[in-house]
N, C-alpha and C positions, 0 to 999 in steps of 0.2 A: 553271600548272594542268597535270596530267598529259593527255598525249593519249589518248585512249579507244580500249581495248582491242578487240581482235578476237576475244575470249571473252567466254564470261561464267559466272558463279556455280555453284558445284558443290552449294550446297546442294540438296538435295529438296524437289520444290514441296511436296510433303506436308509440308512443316516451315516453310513460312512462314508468316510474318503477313500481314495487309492491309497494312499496309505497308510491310513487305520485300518485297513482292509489286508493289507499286503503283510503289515505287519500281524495283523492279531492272527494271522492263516501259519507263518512262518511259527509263532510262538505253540498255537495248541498243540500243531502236528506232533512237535515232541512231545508233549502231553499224552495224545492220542498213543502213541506207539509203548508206550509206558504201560498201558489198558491193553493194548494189541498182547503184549506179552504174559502179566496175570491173566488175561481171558484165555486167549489160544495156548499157552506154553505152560504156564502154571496151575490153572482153572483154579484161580484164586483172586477172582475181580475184585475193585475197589468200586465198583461203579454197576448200575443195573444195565442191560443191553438198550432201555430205553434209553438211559442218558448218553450210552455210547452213541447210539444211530443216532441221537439229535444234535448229536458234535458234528458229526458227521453233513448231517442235513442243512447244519448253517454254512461247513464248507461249499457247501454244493451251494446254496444262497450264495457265498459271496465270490462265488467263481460267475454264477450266471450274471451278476450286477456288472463282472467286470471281467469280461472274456477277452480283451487284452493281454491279461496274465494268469498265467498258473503257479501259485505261490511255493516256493522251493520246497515248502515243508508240506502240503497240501496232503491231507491221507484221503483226498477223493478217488487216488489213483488205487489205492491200496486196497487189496479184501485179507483178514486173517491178521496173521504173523508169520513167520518164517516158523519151522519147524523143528522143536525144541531141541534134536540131534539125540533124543534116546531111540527112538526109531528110523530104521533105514529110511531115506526120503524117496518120495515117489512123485514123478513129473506128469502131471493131469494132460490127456490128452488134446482136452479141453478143457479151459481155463474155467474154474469155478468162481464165479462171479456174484457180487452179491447186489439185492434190489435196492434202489431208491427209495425215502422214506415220504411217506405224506403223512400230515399233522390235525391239517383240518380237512374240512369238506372243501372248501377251497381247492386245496392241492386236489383233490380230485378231482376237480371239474377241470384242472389244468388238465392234470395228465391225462384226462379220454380227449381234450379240445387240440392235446398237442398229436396224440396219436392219429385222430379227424385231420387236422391241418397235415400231417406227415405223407399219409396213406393220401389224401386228397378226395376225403369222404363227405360229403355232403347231407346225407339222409340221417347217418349218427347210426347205424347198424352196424353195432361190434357187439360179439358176444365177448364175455369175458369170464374165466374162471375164477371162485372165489374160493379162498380157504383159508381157515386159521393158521394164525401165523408160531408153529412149535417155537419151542424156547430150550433150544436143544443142542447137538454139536453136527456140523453137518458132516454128512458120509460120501464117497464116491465108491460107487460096488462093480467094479470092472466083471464083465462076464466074455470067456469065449468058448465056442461051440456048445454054447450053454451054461457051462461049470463056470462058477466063481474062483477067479485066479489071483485078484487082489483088491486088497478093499483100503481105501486112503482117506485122511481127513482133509479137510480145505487147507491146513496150513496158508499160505500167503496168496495162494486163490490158483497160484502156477504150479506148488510142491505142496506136497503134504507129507504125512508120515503114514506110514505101511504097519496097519494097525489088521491083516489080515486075520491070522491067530485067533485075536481077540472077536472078532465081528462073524468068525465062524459060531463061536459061542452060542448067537441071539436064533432066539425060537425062530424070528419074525423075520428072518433072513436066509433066504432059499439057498442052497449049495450048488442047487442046478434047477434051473429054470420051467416051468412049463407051460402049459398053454400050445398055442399058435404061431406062427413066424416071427419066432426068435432070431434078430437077426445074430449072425456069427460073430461079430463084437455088439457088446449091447455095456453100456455105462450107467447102473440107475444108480439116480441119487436122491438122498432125503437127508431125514434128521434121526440119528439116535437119541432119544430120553429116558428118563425115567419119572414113575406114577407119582405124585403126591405122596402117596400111601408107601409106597416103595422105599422113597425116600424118607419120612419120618420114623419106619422100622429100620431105616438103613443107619441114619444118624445114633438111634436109640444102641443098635448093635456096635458101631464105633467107639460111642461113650463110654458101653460098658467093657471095651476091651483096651481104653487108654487110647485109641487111634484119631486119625484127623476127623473133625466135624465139618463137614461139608456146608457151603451158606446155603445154597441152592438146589434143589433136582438138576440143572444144567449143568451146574459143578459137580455132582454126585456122575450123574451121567458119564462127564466127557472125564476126570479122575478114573473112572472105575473100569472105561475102553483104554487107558492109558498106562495101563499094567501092562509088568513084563512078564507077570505070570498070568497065562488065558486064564486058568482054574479060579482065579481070583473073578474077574472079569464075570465067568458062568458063574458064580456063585450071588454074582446081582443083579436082578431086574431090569433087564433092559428092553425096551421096546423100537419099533425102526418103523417110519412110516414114509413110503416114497411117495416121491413129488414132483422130480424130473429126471432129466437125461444129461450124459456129457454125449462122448462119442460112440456112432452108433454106425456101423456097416449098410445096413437101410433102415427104414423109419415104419414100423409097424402099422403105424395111425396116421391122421391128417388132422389132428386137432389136440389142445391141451388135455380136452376130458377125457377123450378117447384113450389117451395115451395111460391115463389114471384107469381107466378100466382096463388098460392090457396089462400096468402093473398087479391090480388082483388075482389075473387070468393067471400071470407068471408065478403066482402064489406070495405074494408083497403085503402088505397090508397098507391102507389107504386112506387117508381122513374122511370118515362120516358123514362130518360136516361139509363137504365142498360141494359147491352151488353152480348154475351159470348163471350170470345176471346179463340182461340185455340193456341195462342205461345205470348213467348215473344211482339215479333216482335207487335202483334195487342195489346197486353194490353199496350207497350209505345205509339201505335199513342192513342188508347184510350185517354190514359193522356194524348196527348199533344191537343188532339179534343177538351176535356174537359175543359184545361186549354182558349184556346182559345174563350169557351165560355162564362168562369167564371166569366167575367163583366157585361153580358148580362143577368144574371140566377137572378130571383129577389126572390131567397136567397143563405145564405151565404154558400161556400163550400171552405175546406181549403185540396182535395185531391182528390184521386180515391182510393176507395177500393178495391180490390182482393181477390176475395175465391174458393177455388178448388170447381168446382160445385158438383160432386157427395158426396152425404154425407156419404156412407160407407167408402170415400175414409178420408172424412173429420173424422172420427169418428179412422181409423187405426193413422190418422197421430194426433190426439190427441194434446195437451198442452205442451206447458216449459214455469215453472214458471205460471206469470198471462198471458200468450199472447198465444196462438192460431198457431201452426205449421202451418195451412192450409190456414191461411190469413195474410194480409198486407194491409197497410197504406202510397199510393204514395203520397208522401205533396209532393204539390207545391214550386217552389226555393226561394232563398234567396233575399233580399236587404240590401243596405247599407247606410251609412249617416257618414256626418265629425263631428267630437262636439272637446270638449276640456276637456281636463284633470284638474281637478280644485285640485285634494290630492290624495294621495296614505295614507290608514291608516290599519292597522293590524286586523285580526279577530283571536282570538287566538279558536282554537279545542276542541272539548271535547277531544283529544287525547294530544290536547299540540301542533297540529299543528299549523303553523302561515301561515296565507292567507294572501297576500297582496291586498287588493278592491280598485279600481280605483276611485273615485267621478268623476262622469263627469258634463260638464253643459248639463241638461235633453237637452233628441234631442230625437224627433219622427223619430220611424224606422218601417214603414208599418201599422203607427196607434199605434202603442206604445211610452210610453213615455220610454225612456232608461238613467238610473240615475249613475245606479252601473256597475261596470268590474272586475271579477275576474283575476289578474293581475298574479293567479298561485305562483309564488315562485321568487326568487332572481335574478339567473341568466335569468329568463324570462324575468324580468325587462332590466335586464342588452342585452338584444339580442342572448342569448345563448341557446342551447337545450341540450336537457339532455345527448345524445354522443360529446359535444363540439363544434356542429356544428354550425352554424349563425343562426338565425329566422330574417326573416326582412330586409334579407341583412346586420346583425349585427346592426343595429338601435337602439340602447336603448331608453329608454321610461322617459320622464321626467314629471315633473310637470310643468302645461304648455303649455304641446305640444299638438298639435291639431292631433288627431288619425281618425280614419276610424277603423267604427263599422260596423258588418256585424250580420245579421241574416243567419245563414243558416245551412242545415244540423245537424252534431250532436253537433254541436258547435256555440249557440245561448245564446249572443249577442259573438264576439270574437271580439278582437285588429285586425284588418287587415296589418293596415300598420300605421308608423308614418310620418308625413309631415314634413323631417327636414328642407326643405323650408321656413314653417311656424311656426319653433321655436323661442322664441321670447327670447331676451339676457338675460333675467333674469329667465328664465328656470330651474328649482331647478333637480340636480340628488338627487335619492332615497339614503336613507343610512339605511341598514336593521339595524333593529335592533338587540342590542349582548345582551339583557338584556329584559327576559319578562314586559310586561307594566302593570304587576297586582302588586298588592302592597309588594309584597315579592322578585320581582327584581330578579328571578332565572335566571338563564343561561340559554342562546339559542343556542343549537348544531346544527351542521346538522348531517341530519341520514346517516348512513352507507347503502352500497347498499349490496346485497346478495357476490357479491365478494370482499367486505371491504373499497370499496373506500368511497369517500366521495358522497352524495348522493345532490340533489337539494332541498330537503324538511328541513326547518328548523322546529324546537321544541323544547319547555319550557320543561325543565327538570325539574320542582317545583311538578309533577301526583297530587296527588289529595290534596296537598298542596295549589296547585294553584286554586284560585276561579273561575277563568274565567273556568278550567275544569272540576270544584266542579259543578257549574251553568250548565255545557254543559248536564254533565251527567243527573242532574235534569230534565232538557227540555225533553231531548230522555226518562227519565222515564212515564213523562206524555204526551209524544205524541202520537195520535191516534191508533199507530200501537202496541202501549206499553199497558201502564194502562186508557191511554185515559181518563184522569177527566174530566169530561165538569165543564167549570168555572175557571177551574188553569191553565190559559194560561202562555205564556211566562213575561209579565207583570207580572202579580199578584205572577208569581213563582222567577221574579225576586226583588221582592219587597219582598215578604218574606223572602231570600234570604237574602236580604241587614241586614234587623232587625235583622238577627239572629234567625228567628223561623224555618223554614225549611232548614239543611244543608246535610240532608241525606234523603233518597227516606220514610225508618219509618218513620218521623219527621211528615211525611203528615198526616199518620193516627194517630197523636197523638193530632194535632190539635184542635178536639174539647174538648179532655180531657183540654186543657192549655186554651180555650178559656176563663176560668173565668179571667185570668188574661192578654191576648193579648185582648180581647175585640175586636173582627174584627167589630163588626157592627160599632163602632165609628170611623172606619177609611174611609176618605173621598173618594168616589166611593163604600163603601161597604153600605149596610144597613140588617134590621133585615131578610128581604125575600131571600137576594144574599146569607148573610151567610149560613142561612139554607139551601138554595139549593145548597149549595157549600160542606156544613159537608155530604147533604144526599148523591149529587153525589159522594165523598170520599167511604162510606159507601155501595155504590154498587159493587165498585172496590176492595173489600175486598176480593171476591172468585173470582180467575184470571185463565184464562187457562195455563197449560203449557208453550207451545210454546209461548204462552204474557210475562211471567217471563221471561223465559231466554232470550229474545231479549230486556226484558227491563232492563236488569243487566248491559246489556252496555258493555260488554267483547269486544276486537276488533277482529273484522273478523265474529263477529257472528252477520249475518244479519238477516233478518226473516225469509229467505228459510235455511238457517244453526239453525236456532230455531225449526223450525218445522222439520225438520229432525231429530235433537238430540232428539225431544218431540216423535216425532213415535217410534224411535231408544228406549225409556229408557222408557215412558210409564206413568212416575210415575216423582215428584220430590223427592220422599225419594231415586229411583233410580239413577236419575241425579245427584243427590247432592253427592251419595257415590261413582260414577264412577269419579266424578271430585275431592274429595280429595283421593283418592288414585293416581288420574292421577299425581295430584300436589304433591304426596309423591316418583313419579318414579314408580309407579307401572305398568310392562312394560305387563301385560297382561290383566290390564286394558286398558290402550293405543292401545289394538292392539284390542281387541273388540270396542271401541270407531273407530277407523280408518276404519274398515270395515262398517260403516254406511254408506249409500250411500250420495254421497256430503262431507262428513267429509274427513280431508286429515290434511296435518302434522301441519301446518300453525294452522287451528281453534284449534288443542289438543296440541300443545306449550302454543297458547292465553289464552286457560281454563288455562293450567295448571300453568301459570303466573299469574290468574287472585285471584283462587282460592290456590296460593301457599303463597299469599298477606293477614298478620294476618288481615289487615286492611278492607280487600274486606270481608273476613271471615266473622268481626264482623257485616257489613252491611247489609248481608244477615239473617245472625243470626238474628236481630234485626228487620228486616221487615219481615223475615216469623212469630214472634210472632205475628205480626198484623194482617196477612191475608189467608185466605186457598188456594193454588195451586190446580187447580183441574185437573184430569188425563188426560190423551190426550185420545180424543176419537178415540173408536175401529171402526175398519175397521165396514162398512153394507154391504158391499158385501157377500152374501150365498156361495160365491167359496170355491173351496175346498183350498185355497192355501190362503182366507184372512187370514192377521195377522201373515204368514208365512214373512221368510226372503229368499231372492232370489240372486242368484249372475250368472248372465250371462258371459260365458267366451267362444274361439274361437270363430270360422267364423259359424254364424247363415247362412242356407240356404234359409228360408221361407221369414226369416223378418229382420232388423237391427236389430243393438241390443239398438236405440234407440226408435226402436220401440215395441221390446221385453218387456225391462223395460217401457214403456207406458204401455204395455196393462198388466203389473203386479201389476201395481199401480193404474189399474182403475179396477183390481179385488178385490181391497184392500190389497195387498202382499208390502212386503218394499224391494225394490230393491237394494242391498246394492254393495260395488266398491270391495270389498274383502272377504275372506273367515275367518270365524269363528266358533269354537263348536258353537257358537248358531246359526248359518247358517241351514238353514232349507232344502232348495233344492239346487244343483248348479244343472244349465242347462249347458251344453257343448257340441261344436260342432267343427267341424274338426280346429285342429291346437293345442287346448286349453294345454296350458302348466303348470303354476307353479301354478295357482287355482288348477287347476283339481287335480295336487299333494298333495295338503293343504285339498282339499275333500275329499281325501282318507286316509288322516293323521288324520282327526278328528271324521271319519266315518259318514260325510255328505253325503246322499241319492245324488248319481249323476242321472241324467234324459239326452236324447238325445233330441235332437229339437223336433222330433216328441211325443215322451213321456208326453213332457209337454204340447203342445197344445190336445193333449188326457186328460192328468189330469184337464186341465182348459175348457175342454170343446170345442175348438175351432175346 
């Protein structure tokens, strides 16, 4: 099986299907998480943070095209990594979140026209903060009664590591606070770096003592706060520049800028350069001021930030998903480079999908080294899109031929063009293959599209016969976002694999019972300390949340924001588990309390009920809940009168969107759901509302007017 590339798909989201969409989302995410772990855990990236966010950013594209699903593997949900376990973890009191990217000017006229549309502004008067975007590691600096008590890194945006010690070190980080109305918890946060200058003295000192050579300042950076020795840490250049807040006791200021002049005030240091722009128009020259100086700036920046300055306004326009309504991320453009195509070889899916990966000869594109091409599907090879159209000027792509790779936007690295110029006679065309490459030889279909044609996405018809999607599903069980074992990476899970000891998710936790007879320690890279810390890691992962089980069951279409919504939705696994086999028996008033979840739609309750209609899936889970405790989904903490209620917003709201509606019901702890059900708690309705408001009166749902319910909730 081909090893999985560090690109991906040069097609246009605007040209996929649902399931070239569903699939290429399932495939990068493992991709993604690969990057999550040299970036946040080893600070030894294969990839610049621009290619990372624009991985990132196509997710986000082909989630918005098709917000029916959230794809199982999807890293839209995700900020960070888990945190590496040399340092104690520390749980943010406040989830550190990270911004949405914009590419072009485009994206930005979206995101102030979406924020206008949200808010229900009309005149287009929003201030907005502007500021370069560091290229650094970020910090969270817990402070109380003043004194810094603990200082954390984002790790997976929930937990980080407790890198206190260390962060005492830095000039540029206060011990105790001063100024003005500090409030009694106060959370700042920014970015730790380090200088250009700093850095190439720093490498120069490395080399001369045989030590690691760092790629980057951001690598040299977040390496050198990553010591266990502080002295080492003080002994490197580190600079800290704040930029926000987590949790905060009261709120010193009433606006972004402000809040940046009271980090000064508190003795912080603070970017320079940060502006407030009042329109479009001044946040692109901004960017292009910026970009212009970016050579000269002696540290790294790879953007301009954007945030709506007033923070009431920040606080109405709330979250989607893990990103932040009220801000953005302008990266800087693209680059390109030629290289040559050296093989086209197959990566088969945890779904059975078949990816074609490009091998190139490595060719630096903006300081990266670029190896792999996701080459997408068949006819993509061949120069065709998916309505029949040409890519390329119809170009097909051989082996051989010398391409043009492009960094940019939301499609990093992509095929640009091919140079038939520089094709050389002996140029091999591809020939897909009809016949999966796993040892069972099953047939390779293509998928049917939603109107029955034939579709561009090929697939091994062998499901969980096939090892390569035996192995997939395993990966996704133990990756961070899953059961997260520290120690049973993809290696060692594929080596286990191979032996025969691990072929189902139970398997894991049986391990140490069989260890008298697998003997792990005497396996070469294992000894008596890895294995034990390998049984006790298993052994933590015993009692699992919720929403971790169901996204780690690997169902398709159930990503982790479709996880956590089923897990708010049911509460319980003995509830989850008996809505999905009666789902799987036809049971159409289960289906229909299941579909009024908010986010849930026909797509994810087909997927359950296929998943769990499967004696086979059946037996799986059977067999791994004996191993381990599912524990409940945690209850709403909000005191409102409506936490732990369900809500269903219908008609034309007057006051607020009704994406703003369902914001501010889900940060009262309420679940926002898309449809109406006897367990529907309140419907809110406002002028227009039709076949809900019907369905509320059918089931004798408590209906509320706009006004009504901002009275109930206080507002």
């Amino acid at each position: 099986m081909a090893a999985k590339s560090k690109v991906k798909s040069s097609i246009d989201v605007a040209e996929l299907t649902k399931a070239q969409a569903k699939v290429e989302l399932m495939r990068l995410a493992l991709e993604l998480e690969g990057h999550d772990k040299r970036y946040y855990q080893d600070d030894a990236p294969s990839i610049t943070d621009a290619e990372y966010d624009a991985l990132r950013q196509r997710f986000n594209a082909i989630e918005k095209r098709f917000p029916e699903f959230v794809s199982s593997d999807s890293p839209s949900q995700k900020v960070g990594a888990a945190p590496s376990g040399r340092f104690r973890k520390v749980r943010h009191a406040v989830p550190m979140l990270s911004l949405d990217n914009a590419f072009a000017e485009q994206d930005v006229l979206d995101f102030v026209g979406r924020i206008e549309r949200f808010l229900k502004l009309s005149d287009g008067k929003i201030a907005f903060s502007a500021e370069p975007k560091i290229d650094g590691l970020s910090m969270s600096l817990r402070y109380e009664g003043g004194e810094l008590v603990t200082a954390a890194t984002r790790g997976d945006g929930a937990e980080g590591e407790d890198v206190t010690a260390n962060i005492r070190t830095l000039e540029d980080v206060p011990k105790k606070l001063k100024g003005r109305n500090v409030p009694g918890i106060c959370e700042v946060r920014g970015e730790v770096y380090m200088t250009k200058k700093a850095f190439l003295a720093l490498n120069e000192r490395q080399r001369a003592t045989g030590d690691t050579i760092f790629a980057n300042p951001r690598n040299s950076a977040a390496g050198s706060l990553r010591q266990k020795d502080p002295s080492i840490t003080a002994s490197r250049p580190l600079g800290f520049f704040a930029y926000a807040w987590g949790e905060m006791s009261d709120m010193p200021e009433d606006t972004q800028s402000h809040m940046i002049a009271w980090f000064e005030h508190c003795g912080f240091k603070t970017n320079p350069m940060t502006r407030i722009c009042h329109s479009v128009e001044q946040l692109l020259a901004f960017h292009r001021k910026i970009e212009e100086q970016r050579a000269r700036l002696d540290y790294d920046i790879d953007g301009v930030v954007y945030k709506v300055d007033r923070i009431d306004w920040q606080e109405r326009l709330g979250f989607v998903s893990r990103t932040p309504r009220w801000g953005i991320a302008h990266k800087f453009p693209a680059e390109r480079a030629m290289t040559v195509l050296r093989d086209i070889e197959i990566q088969v899916g945890r779904t059975g999908s078949f990816t074609p990966v490009g091998k190139l000869e490595p060719v630096g594109v903006g300081g990266v080294i670029v190896q792999n091409v996701t080459l997408h599907n068949e006819d993509y090879i061949r120069g065709i899109g998916n309505k029949g159209e040409e890519l390329r000027g119809g170009r097909d792509i051989r082996i051989g031929d010398t391409v043009v790779i492009q960094r940019a936007g939301d499609v990093i690295p992509q095929v640009v063009d091919v140079l038939i110029d520089k094709r050389p006679k002996d140029a091999k065309e591809f020939h897909f293959p009809k016949k999966c490459p796993c040892p069972l030889h099953t047939d390779v279909v293509r998928e049917e599209t939603a109107t029955g044609e034939e579709g561009s996405r090929a697939r091994c018809t062998g499901e969980f016969a096939c090892p390569f999607q035996k192995i997939e599903h395993l990966k996704l069980f133990v990756s961070r976002r899953a059961f997260d074992i520290d120690g049973l990476g993809e290696k060692q899970l594929q080596y286990f694999f191979d032996e025969e000891w691990v072929r189902e998710p139970a398997d894991i936790f049986t391990l140490q019972k069989r260890n008298n007879k697998l003997k792990l320690e005497e396996i070469e890279g294992y000894g008596e300390t890895s294995v034990r810390n390998l049984f006790a890691a298993i052994e933590e992962r015993r009692k699992i949340p919720l929403e971790r089980f169901i996204y780690a069951l690997g169902m398709r279409h159930v990503g982790e924001t479709t996880a956590q919504a089923l897990a708010r939705g049911y509460g319980s696994w003995d509830a989850f588990h008996e809505a999905c086999l009666k789902v799987a028996k036809g049971d159409e008033e289960a289906s229909a309390e299941m579909d009024a979840l908010d986010q849930i739609g026909d797509t994810v309750i087909q997927s359950i009920k296929a998943y769990f209609g499967e004696s086979h899936n059946r037996g799986i889970v059977e067999r791994l809940k004996k191993e381990i405790e599912v524990l409940d989904a945690e209850k709403p903490k909000s005191n409102s009168a409506v936490a732990g209620k369900t809500i269903v917003f219908t008609g034309s709201l007057e006051k607020m969107t009704r994406d703003e509606a369902k914001a501010m019901a889900e940060r009262l702890g309420a679940k926002a759901a898309g449809s109406v059900s006897k367990k529907t708690d309140y419907v809110v309705a406002g002028p227009g509302a039709g076949s809900k408001l019907a369905e509320a009166r059918k089931h004798g749902v408590t209906v509320l007017t706009e006004d009504e319910w901002l009275k109930l909730v206080g507002e």
